[in-house]
C-alpha positions, 0 to 999 in steps of 0.5 A: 768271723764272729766266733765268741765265748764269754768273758771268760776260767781256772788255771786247770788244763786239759790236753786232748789225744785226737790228731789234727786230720779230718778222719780222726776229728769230726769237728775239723769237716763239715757236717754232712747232716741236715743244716749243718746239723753237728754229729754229736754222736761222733763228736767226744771231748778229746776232739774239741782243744785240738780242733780249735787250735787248727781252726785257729791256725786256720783262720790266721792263714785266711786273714794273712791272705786277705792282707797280702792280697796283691789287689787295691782293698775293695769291699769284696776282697776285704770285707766280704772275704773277712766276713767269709774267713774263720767258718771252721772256727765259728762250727767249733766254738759254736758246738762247744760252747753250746755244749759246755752250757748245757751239760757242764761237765768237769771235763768240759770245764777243764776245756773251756777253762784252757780255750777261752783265753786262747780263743781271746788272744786270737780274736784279739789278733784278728782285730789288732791285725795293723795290715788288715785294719790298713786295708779295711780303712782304705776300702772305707776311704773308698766310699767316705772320702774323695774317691766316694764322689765318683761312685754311684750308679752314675760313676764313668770309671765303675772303680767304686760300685756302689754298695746297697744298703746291708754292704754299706752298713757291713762296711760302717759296723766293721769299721767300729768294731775294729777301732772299739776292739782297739785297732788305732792304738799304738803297741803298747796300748795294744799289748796292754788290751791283749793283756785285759782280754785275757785275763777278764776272759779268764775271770768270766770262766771262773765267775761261771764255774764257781757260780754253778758249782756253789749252787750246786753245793748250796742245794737245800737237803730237806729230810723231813716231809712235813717241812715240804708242806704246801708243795704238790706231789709232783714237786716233791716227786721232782725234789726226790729223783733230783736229790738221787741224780746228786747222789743221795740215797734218800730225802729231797733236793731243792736246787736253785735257780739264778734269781734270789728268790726261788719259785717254791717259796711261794708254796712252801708253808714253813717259815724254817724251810723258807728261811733255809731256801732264801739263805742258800739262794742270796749266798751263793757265789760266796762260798770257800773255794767258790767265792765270787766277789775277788773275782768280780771286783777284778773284772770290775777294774779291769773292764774300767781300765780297758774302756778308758785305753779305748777312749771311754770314761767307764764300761757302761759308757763303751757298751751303751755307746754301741747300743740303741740306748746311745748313752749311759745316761739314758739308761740311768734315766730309764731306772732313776724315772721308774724307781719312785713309783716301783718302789712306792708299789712295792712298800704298798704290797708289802704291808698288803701281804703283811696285813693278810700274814697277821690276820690268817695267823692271828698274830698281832706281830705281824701287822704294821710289817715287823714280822714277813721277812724276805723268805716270806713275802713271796708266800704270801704274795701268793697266798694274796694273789689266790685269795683276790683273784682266785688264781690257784697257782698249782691248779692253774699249772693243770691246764699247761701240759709242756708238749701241747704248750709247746706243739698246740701254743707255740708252734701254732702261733708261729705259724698262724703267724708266720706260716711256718711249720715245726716237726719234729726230726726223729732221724737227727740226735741231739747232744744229751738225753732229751734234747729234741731236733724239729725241722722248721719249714715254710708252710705256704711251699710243698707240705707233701715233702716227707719231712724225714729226707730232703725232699722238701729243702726248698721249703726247709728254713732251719732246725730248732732243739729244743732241751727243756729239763733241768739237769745238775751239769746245766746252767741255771736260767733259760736262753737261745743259741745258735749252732748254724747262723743263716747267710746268703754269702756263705750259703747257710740255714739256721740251726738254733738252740732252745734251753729251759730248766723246767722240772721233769716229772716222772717217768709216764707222766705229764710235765707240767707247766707254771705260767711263768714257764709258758711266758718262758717257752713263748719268749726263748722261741721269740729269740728262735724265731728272730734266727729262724727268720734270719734273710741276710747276706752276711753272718755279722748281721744274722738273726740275734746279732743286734744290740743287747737293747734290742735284742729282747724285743721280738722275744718278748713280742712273742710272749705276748700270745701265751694268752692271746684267745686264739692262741690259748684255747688251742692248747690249755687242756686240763690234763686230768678231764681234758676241759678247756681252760675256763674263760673266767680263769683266764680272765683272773689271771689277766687280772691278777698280772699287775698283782706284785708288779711293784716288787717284780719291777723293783727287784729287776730295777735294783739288779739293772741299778747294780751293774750299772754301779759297778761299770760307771766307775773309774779306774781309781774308784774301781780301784778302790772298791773293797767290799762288795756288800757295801757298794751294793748298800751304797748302790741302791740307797743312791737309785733310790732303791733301798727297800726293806725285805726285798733283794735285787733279782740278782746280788753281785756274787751270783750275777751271772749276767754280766759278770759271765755272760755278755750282759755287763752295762746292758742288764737294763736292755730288758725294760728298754725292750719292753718299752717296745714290746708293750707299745710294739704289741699295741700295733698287732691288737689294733690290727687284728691280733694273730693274723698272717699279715701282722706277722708277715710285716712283723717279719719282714721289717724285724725278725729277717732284717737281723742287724742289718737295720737301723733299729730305731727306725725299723722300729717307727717304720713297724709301728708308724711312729717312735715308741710310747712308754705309757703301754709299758707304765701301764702293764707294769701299774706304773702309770704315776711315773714319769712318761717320759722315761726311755 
């Protein structure tokens, strides 16, 4: 059973009024729809505490049978019955959460504000369950201990069959993760973890909710046209109909999005409308009734004081520990190694676009830096980037029309590569206006299946919606989720989940696209395509359940075809004339990529470099932290990454990574990743590129093999030798730092 929701909420309570049975309660049966697929139609909000209190009940029951089971512990009715309990548990958490993160409303809020911890004890109570630990230590002692020298192949009594390769690392995985969830610990240090999870599932709830609510509150109201100068029309149009969605009657809206600097300062030419942007964005998760940092710095204690009653120093030692990473110290390594030549870049950038600021203003104030301030450098970064390497951001975004990146660019490159085909499923309904529902299949089996029925099961792999615009009750950021995780032991194809929040346009009219949104496109479908492809026997192991360090590396392998040639002139049109992109623009912006690599990597450095910070503390000095805007000063002076007019990506009130998702001491896992990634990348474009065979052996060794690798060596086995960080220091115009790195 893998149900989880984030650490997570307020003390608001909600009741619902269905009962209990499966008549009145759509959530407590299977789906009868395709895959699994939920009946959001049917399902309301009043349906969702009482069916997880019966899947709670539920799933209590199946754990007491597996523990009064009156046979010896064997894997079978031990391991493989645990990994088969909790399935209705699992159908409601994932709707709900999936839901609750999309479309946020006050009343979903509420809900998870009661359930989150109520789902915490329980889980606790599987994993801190004395009879079924007893029982799964014995089906280990099986093959670790005297017993396991009469197993094999070879074995005359055949008590102990011998496990393949994905059982015996069910066997090892399960193992730990009861004793990192605290099952060897005596009963008071259990009742104080009950206690910790808890609560922290609690604060992870509160730090979401007053996240977005803040943003939300802290959206820029602009009333004057002229101070949206520089902007498109469409982005003014976009400005306009969000502001009416908020419920104002005239004017524009400017929302913000999760990093500290916003995408539209790059456009907005008033240093006064900039300066407002920037101070909304960098105050978030501070504001009366919404303040953040009480909350984080009580996660922060806690999260210390639950890794050492687990045996560990400090959070960051207790999560990297379970990553490919292996300690702390290497991903410290990873930042302090990089940060001298990131900085060094940045502060050159700096006084580049401070130089550019005084000689198109004619103001001597601005040379020598003393006048471009954090609000403005993104703007003239941009300004610098269009003159050096004639890349005109707004008329670059003509060429990307979001349905024929999505259809022609990556859809397409999946099945180039992967021989898969995605259409779209009118038949099936999302669970808010606009989410799509296609069906992926696998093109090599019957193509004359109609994809509207189940003509085709056999060649049918899963379903992917996709909800791409932004709404005021979605979560900032982009990401991929699961509803349905494929397995061969309970009989399961996929059903994921694509979220973006990507402006919509007008009504009959075309959304277009940043090449920031496309990189974004290509990589949440990266995430897609590792549960899509998922082969594996059993749920613990499906599709993204890897590490937090490896889990970016497919999707960002997958970025890298938004501009491979075969790729890109099969979907970059301009949307006025229909003229292909032009070689000369691609090569631009190809040129232009490194430009402002050095505040990119700095920002992302100074952020990975914070949470860090704040889970390598003790329990005393977590203890004795009191402001938060000092040990992020102190923090970043320590990693050397101090730099003038330039943020963390995120500050910690509005970190909602690792203070309310499951990023905590893994925010480094990005760069690790792209360590990969750009070595990893390196094995396609000495092989052909897009080919069917790269992306079958992509697919074999990675993507179908989900958690159930070994990460480092199906890694060399891909790549036919262990990573080499240059690709990445070279991407990154990094090349002066120390190669060893990683």
């Amino acid at each position: 059973m893998n149900a989880t929701s984030p650490e997570t909420t307020d003390s608001r309570a909600t009741s619902g009024t269905a009962t209990g049975t499966a008549t009145d309660n759509p959530l407590l049966a299977p789906s009868t729809l395709p895959y699994g697929l939920p009946d959001f139609a049917a399902i309301r909000d009043e349906h969702v505490i009482p069916a997880f209190r019966t899947a709670f009940v539920d799933h209590d029951a199946e754990i007491a049978a597996i523990v009064a089971n009156p046979e010896e512990p064997s894997f079978a009715n031990t391991l493989e019955a645990l990994e088969a309990s909790g399935r209705l548990l699992e159908r409601v958490a994932a709707y709900f959460f999936n839901v609750a993160g999309t479309d946020a409303t006050d009343e979903r809020l509420a809900i998870e504000a009661v359930i989150a911890p109520e789902l915490a004890a329980h889980m606790d109570g599987v994993r801190l369950n004395e009879g079924l630990w007893g029982r799964i230590k014995r089906v280990a002692e099986l093959y670790d201990g005297p017993a396991a020298a009469s197993s094999g192949p070879d074995a005359g009594t055949g008590e102990v069959p011998e496990l393949d390769d994905e059982a015996r690392r069910l066997l090892d995985k399960v193992v730990r993760d009861f004793r990192r969830a605290g099952a060897d610990l005596d009963d008071e240090g259990k009742t104080r973890l009950k206690e910790i999870n808890s609560r922290l599932s609690e604060l992870s709830t509160a730090f979401g909710e007053n996240l977005l609510a803040d943003t939300n509150e802290r959206a820029v109201s602009i009333t004057d046209e002229a101070e949206l100068a520089g902007l498109s029309q469409a982005a003014k149009d976009n400005f306009a109909r969000y502001a009416r969605k908020a419920g104002r009657d005239a004017g524009w809206l400017i929302p913000l999005d999760l990093p500290s600097v916003q995408a539209v300062l790059t456009d907005l030419e008033s240093p006064d409308a900039r300066a407002r942007v920037y101070a909304a964005s960098i105050a978030r998760g501070t504001g009366e009734g919404h303040d953040n940092r009480p909350v984080l710095l009580e996660e922060v204690r806690l999260r210390a004081e639950r890794a050492r009653l687990l045996g560990y120093d400090t959070h960051a030692d207790y999560v990297i520990a379970d990553e490919t990473a292996g300690d702390a110290a290497a991903a410290k390594k990873l930042i302090t190694d990089l940060a001298p030549a990131a900085v060094a870049n940045a502060e050159g950038e700096y006084k580049r676009v401070a130089d550019l600021a005084a000689e198109e203003t004619g103001n001597d104030a601005y040379e020598g830096a003393t006048e471009v301030g954090a609000p403005d450098w993104p703007y003239w970064a941009e300004r610098r980037r269009s003159s050096e390497f004639a890349v005109d951001g707004e008329e670059l975004s003509r060429y990307f029309q979001l349905d024929r990146v999505v259809r022609d660019g990556v859809f397409h490159a999946a099945k180039l590569l992967f021989g898969i085909e995605v259409v779209p499923r009118e038949d099936l309904v999302g669970y808010a206006p606009g989410v799509q529902v296609w069906e992926v299949r696998d093109a090599d089996a019957d193509s004359d299946a109609d994809a509207s029925s189940d003509a085709g099961a056999d060649s049918g792999i899963g379903l992917i919606l996709t909800d791409f615009f932004s709404r005021p009750t979605k979560r900032g950021g982009a990401w991929m989720s699961s509803f349905v995780e494929q397995s061969h032991l309970l009989g399961t194809k996929p059903v994921v989940v694509n979220v973006l929040n990507i402006a919509e346009p007008a009504e009959g009219e075309a959304a277009l696209l940043t090449l920031d949104e496309v990189t974004t496109l290509f990589h949440e479908f990266g995430h897609a395509l590792h549960g899509l492809l998922s082969d594996v026997r059993y749920p613990r192991f499906s599709g993204t359940n890897v590490p937090r360090d490896f889990v970016e590396f497919p999707s960002q392998i997958n970025e890298n075809w938004a501009l491979e040639p075969s790729i890109l002139s099969n979907y970059a049109f301009h949307v006025d004339t229909g003229e292909p992109i032009p070689g000369e623009l691609v090569e631009a912006v190809k040129r232009a990529r490194t430009a402002g690599e050095g505040f990119a990597t700095t920002e992302y450095l100074a952020a990975s470099a914070l949470d860090l910070a704040w889970h390598s503390l003790s329990p005393e000095e977590a203890a004795a932290v009191g402001d938060v805007g000092e040990f992020e000063q102190r923090a970043l002076e320590e990693f050397g990454l101090d730099v003038a007019n330039l943020a963390p990506r995120y500050r910690s009130s509005y970190f909602n990574h690792i203070f309310a998702g499951g990023y905590s001491a893994g925010y480094y896992s990005y760069l690790w990743a792209e360590a990969l990634d750009a070595d990893g990348f390196g094995w396609f474009a000495d092989n052909g590129g897009a080919t069917r065979a790269g992306g079958d052996r992509f697919r074999s060794l990675i993507l179908s093999r989900g958690g159930a690798i070994d990460f480092t060596g199906a890694y060399r086995e891909f790549r036919g030798r262990d990573k080499d960080i240059r690709p990445l220091l070279e991407r990154r115009g990094l090349s002066g730092a120390d190669a060893s790195v990683g």
